[in-house]
C-alpha positions in Angstrom: -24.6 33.5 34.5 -23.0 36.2 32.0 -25.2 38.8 31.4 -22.9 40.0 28.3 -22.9 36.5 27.1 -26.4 36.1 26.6 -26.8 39.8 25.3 -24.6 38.9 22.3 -26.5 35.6 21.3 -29.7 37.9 21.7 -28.5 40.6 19.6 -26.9 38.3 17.1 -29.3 36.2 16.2 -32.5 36.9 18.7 -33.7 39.5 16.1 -33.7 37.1 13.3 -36.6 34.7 11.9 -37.5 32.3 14.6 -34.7 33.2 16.6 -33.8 29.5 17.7 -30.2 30.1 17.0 -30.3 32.6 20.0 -32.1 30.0 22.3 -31.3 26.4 20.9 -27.5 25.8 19.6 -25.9 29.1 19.5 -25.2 30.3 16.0 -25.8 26.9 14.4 -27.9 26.3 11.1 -31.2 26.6 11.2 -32.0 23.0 10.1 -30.0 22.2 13.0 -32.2 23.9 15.7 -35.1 23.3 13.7 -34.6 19.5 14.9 -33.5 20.8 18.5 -36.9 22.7 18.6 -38.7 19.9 17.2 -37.8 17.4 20.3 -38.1 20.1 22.9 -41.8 20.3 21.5 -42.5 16.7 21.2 -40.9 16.6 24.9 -43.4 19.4 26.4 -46.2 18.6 24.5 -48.1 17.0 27.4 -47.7 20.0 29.7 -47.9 22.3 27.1 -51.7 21.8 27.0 -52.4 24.2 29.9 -56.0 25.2 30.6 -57.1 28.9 30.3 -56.2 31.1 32.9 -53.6 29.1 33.9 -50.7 30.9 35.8 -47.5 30.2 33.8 -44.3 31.0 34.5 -41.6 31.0 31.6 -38.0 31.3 33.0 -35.2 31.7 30.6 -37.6 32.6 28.1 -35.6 33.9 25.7 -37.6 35.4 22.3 -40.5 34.1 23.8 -40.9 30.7 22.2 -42.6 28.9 24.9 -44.6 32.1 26.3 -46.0 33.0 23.2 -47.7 29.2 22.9 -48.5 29.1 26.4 -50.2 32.0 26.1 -52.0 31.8 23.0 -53.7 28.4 24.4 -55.3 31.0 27.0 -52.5 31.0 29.6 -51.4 34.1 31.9 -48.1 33.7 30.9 -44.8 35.4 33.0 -41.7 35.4 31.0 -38.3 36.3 32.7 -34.7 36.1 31.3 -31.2 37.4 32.2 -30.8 38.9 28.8 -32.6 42.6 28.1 -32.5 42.1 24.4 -34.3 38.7 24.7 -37.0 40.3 26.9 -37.5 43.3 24.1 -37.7 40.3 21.7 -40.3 38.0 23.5 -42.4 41.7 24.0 -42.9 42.2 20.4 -43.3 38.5 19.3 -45.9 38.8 21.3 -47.7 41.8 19.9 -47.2 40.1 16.8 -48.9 36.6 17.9 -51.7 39.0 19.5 -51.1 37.7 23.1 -49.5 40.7 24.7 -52.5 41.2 27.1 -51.9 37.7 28.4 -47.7 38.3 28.6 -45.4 39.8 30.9 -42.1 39.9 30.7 -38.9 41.2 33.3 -34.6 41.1 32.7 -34.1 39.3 36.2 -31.6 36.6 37.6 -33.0 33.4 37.6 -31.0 32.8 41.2 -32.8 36.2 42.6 -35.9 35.3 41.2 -39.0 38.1 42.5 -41.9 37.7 40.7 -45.5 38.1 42.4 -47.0 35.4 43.1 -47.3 31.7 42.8 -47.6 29.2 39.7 -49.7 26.6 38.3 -47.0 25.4 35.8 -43.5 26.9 35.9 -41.1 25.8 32.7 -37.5 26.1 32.1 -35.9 24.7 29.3 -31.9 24.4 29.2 -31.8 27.3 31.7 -29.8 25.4 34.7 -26.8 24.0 32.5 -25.9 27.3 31.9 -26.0 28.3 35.7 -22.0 27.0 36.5 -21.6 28.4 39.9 -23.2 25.8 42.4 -24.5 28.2 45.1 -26.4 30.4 42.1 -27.8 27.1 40.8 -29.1 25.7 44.0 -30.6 29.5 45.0 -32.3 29.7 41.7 -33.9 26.0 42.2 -34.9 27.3 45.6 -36.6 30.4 44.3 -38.3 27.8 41.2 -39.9 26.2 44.5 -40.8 29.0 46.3 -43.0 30.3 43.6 -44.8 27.4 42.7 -48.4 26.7 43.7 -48.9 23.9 46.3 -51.1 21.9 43.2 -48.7 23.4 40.6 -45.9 21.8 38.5 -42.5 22.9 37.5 -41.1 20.8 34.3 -37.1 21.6 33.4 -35.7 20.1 30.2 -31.9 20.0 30.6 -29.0 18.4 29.8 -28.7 15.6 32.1 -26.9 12.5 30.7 -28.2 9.5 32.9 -23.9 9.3 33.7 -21.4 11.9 33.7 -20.0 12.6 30.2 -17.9 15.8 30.0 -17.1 16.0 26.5 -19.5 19.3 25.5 -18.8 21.0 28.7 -17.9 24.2 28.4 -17.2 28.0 30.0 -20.8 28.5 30.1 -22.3 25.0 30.0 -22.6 21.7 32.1 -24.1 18.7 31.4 -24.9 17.3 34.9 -25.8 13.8 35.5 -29.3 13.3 35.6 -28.7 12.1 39.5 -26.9 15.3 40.5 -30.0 17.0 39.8 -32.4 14.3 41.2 -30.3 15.2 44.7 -30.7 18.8 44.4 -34.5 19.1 43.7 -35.1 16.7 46.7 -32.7 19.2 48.9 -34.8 21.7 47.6 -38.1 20.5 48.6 -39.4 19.1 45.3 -40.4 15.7 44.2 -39.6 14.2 40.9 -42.8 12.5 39.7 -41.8 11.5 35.9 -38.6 11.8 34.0 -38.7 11.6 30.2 -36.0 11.8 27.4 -35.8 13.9 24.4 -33.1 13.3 22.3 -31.4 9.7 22.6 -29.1 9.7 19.3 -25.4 10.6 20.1 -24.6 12.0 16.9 -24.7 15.7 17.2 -22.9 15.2 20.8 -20.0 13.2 19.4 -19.8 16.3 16.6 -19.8 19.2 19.1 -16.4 18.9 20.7 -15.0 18.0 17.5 -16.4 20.8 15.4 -13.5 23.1 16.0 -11.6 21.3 14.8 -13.0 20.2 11.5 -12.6 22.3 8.2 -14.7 25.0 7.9 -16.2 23.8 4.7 -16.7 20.5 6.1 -18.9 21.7 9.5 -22.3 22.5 7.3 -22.2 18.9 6.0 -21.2 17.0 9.1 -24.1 18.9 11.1 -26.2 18.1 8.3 -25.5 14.4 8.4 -25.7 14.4 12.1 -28.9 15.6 12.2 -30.2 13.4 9.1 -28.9 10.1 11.2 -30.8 11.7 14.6 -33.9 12.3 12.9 -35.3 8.9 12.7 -34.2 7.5 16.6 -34.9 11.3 18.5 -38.2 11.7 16.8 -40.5 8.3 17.5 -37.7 6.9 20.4 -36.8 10.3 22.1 -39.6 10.0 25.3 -39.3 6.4 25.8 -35.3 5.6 25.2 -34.5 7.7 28.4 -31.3 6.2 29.9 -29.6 6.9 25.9 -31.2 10.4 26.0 -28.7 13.6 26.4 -31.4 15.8 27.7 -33.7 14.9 30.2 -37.5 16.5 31.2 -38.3 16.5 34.6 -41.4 17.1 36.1 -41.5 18.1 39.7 -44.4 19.3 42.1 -43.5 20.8 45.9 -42.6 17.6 48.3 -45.9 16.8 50.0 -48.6 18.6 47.2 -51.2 16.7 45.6 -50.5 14.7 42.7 
């Protein structure tokens, strides 16, 4: 992954409002990655409710999004991500939410991941399509394994198409079919229990390819009428219509733990 890369979104845009354009759809409107947000929750919601004292582990966490929920439901939350800037972000989001005591946060390589200990619930979410290099991305699902707790579960949202569809791949992006990554967790020692969907409307993935190419006064209002048409299938359909979803949840415990 590009260190530089992610330093740029961070300092562009991790320092403003919400920060979502750092962490969602780089640079995009913020109605646009309001929506984006809006999925991921209704996604995650069901293992979002962690218990206190929970050990969480929040990689890729960006401005601290995810972290600074997990942690304010009582969590002992572990936030790492490749970019410094982001780290400095989540920090003093979560000073501001009043869960610093129950955050930590280290600038580390998802594919040398070193943190101490092991984890009731570890969560990533679009952290491996950005990993391009295969080697990297099977190390950094190996080290996901290794530090989750025998009972624990690790839960990835990523894009994972249920077939191969290359047309928003990019220099720092993939969109793997949702079997490639079945194959690796198993060759990695995890199980897939459940696999949900989050966003089954193909709007705003037939506009991204294209957006370059559009006039620039015209790219506001085709986002904005992309994500008006999304709202109403992504919203009630997105966990249920799962072979039409673009992103995928998977939930995942060690190969032979407890369910």
């Amino acid at each position: 992954m590009n260190t530089a890369y992610w330093e740029e979104r961070a300092c562009r845009f991790g320092l403003q409002g919400d920060g979502l354009a750092a962490v969602c759809s780089y640079g995009m409107p913020a109605f646009y990655n309001r929506l984006i947000d809006w999925c991921q929750r209704l996604a995650l919601r069901r293992w979002l409710r962690v218990r206190p004292g929970a050990r969480v582990l929040d990689v890729g966490c960006g401005v601290g999004r995810w972290s600074c929920r997990l942690a304010a439901r009582g969590a002992s939350v572990t936030g790492i991500d490749l970019s410094p800037t982001m780290i400095e972000q989540a920090g003093r989001r979560a000073a501001a939410h009043g869960v610093a005591a129950r955050c930590r946060f280290f600038a580390q390589n998802l594919a040398a991941l070193e943190v101490h200990g092991q984890f009731d619930l570890i969560l990533g979410v679009t952290v491996l399509q950005h990993i391009l290099e295969p080697e990297s991305l099977r190390a950094a699902v190996q080290r996901l394994a290794s530090h989750l707790a025998p009972n624990g579960r690790l839960i990835l949202l990523e894009a994972a198409p249920a077939r191969a569809v290359t047309r928003c791949n990019s220099a720092i992006f993939e969109a793997r079919p949702r079997l490639e990554y079945r194959r690796l967790f198993e060759a990695c020692g995890l199980t897939v229990e459940s696999v949900i969907g989050v966003d089954p409307a193909p709007f705003k993935s037939w506009l991204l390819p294209l957006l370059p190419w559009i006039p620039r006064a015209l790219r506001t209002p085709a986002l904005a009428a992309a994500t008006l048409l999304a709202i109403p299938i992504d919203l009630p359909f997105g966990r249920i219509a799962i072979r039409h979803s673009w992103h995928a949840v998977f939930a995942l415990r060690r190969a032979g733990g407890q369910s």
